[in-house]
N, C-alpha and C positions, 0 to 999 in steps of 0.2 A: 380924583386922579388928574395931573398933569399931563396933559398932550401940547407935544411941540414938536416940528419936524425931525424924524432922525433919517442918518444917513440911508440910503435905497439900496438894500442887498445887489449884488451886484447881478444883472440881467432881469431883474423883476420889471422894467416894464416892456423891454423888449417884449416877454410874455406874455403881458396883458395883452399887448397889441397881437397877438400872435393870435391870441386863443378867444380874442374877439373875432378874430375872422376864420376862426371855427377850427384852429389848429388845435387838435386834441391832443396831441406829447405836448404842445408848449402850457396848455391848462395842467396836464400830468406834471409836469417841471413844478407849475405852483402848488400843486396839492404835496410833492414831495415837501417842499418846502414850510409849507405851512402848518402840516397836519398836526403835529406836535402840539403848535400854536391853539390851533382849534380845539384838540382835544384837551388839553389842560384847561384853556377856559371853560368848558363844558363842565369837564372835573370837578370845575369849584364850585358847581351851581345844582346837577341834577345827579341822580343815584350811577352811581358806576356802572352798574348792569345795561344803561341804555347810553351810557357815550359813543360809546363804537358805533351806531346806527346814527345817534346826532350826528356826528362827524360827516360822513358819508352824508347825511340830510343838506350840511350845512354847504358844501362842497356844491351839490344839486341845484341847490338854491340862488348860489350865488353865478354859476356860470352861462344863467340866463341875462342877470344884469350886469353884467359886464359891461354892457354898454351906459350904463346910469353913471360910471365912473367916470369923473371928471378928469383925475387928477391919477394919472397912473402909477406914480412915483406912491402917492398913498395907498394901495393895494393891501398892507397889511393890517394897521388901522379898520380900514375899510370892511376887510373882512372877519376882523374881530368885533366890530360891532355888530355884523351880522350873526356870529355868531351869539354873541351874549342876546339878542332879540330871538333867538330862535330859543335858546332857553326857558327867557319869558313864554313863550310861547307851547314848552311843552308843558308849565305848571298849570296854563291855562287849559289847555288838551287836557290833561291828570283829571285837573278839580271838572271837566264835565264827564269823563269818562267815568269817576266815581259816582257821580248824582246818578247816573244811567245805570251802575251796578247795585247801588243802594237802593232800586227800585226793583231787582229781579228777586227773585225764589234763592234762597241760600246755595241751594246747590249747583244754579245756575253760573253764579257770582263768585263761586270758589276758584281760585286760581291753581296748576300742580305748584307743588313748591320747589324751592331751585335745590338740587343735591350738591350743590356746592358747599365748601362750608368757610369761609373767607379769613383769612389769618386774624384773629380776634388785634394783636398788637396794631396792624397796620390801618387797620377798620377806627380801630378807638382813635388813634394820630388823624388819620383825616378827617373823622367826625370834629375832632376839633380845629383844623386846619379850616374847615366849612364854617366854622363857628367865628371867625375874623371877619374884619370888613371887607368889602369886596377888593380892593384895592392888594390889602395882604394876602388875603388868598389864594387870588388868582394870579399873582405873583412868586406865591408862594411854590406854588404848585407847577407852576412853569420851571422853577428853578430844579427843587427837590423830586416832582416825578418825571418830567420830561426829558432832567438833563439840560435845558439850555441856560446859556449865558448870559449874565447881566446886559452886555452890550446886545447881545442878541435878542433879549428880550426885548430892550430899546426897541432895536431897529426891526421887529415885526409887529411890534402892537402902537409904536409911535409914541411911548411914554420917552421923557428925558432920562438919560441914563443915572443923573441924580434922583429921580424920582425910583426909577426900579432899585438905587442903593439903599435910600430909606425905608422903601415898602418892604424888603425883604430883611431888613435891621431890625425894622421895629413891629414887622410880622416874626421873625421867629424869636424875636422878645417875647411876645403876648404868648405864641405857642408854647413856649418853656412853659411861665408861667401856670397856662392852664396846666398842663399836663402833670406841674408840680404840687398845684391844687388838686388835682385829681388824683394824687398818690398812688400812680398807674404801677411803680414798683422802682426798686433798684436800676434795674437794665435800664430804666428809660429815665432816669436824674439825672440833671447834669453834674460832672465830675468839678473836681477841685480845680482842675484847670481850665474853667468858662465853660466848661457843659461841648467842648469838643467831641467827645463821646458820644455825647447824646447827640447831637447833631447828626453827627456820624451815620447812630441808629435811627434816627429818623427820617433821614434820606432813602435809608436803605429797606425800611418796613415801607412808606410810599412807594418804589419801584417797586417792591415784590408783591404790594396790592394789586397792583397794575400791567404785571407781567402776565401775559397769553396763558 
C-alpha cells in the first residue's frame, strides 16, 4: 500500500488536541468519525461475530496514547494502524485460547452454538472478499460495506486517492473473478453490461451481512 499525506478532514486535529486533554465529546467527535473506518478494517481480517467488541477495543486502546501522536493532522493513518495491530493481535489471543481448550475435557471446551443463521449469499462474497490481498480487501470493504468514498477513504487511512482507485479496480476485478470460478449462480454473474448488476448485488449482500 501506498501512503502519502491526504488532506485532514476538516476539525480532526482540533480534536485530538481536545481529547488529549481529557475532553471526552471532542474523542466522541473522533470515534463518530472513524468507526466506520475501524470497523471495516477489522472486517477484512477477523470473523464478523467479534468486530463490534474489536472496535470498541481499538477505540480503548488508542485514547490512552494520544499523546504518542506526533503529528495530529495524521490521526487517521495512525489509528488504522492501530487498528490492523490489534487484529494481529486477536489471532494471536485465538491460537492461545485454543492450545488452552485443546487441553480440557470435551465437554468443558464445547462452546453454545450461535442461533443465528447468517445470509449464506453475503457470507460466501465476503469469504471471498477476505480471500484478496490486504490492500483489496480492506479497501474493499471500506467501500462496499461501510459506504465510504474513494476520497474519503483517502483521507482517513492516508492512502493516495490513486491508490484507493486502483485497489478497489483491481480488487473487484479479482472478486468477479473468483466468484465466477465459483459458479455461486445466476444472480451473482456479471451481466452483459460489465457485471453492473452484480456489482450491484454485491454491495448489497455485504451491507446486509452487516446490518444489526
Amino acid at each position: 500500500m501506498t501512503t502519502a499525506p491526504a488532506p485532514e478532514p476538516k476539525g480532526d486535529s482540533s480534536l485530538v488536541l481536545a481529547a488529549r486533554e481529557g475532553d471526552r465529546s471532542a474523542f466522541g467527535g473522533l470515534y463518530a468519525r472513524y468507526a466506520r473506518m475501524v470497523h471495516g478494517i477489522l472486517l477484512a481480517r477477523v470473523p464478523a461475530s467479534d468486530v463490534d467488541d474489536l472496535v470498541q477495543d481499538v477505540f480503548l486502546r488508542a485514547l490512552p496514547r494520544l499523546c504518542d501522536l506526533r503529528d495530529v493532522a495524521r490521526f487517521g493513518p495512525w489509528l488504522a494502524a492501530i487498528t490492523r495491530n490489534r487484529a494481529n493481535d486477536y489471532y494471536r489471543q485465538t491460537r492461545a485460547v485454543a492450545a488452552v481448550t485443546e487441553s480440557l475435557p470435551e465437554d468443558e471446551a464445547e462452546l453454545p452454538a450461535s442461533n443465528t443463521a447468517p445470509d449464506a449469499e453475503a457470507a460466501v462474497i465476503l469469504a471471498f472478499v477476505r480471500s484478496l490481498p490486504d490492500a483489496y480487501r480492506e479497501t474493499l470493504i471500506l467501500r462496499l460495506v461501510e459506504g465510504m468514498t474513494g476520497p474519503e477513504i483517502a483521507a482517513r487511512t492516508g492512502l493516495t486517492p490513486g491508490s484507493v482507485r486502483v485497489n478497489l479496480h483491481r480488487g473487484m476485478q479479482q472478486l468477479r473473478e473468483k466468484l465466477n470460478q465459483a459458479s455461486l449462480g445466476g444472480a451473482m454473474q456479471p451481466d452483459s453490461c460489465g457485471g453492473r448488476n452484480s456489482a450491484a448485488q454485491e454491495k448489497n449482500a455485504l451491507r446486509k451481512r452487516n446490518e444489526p
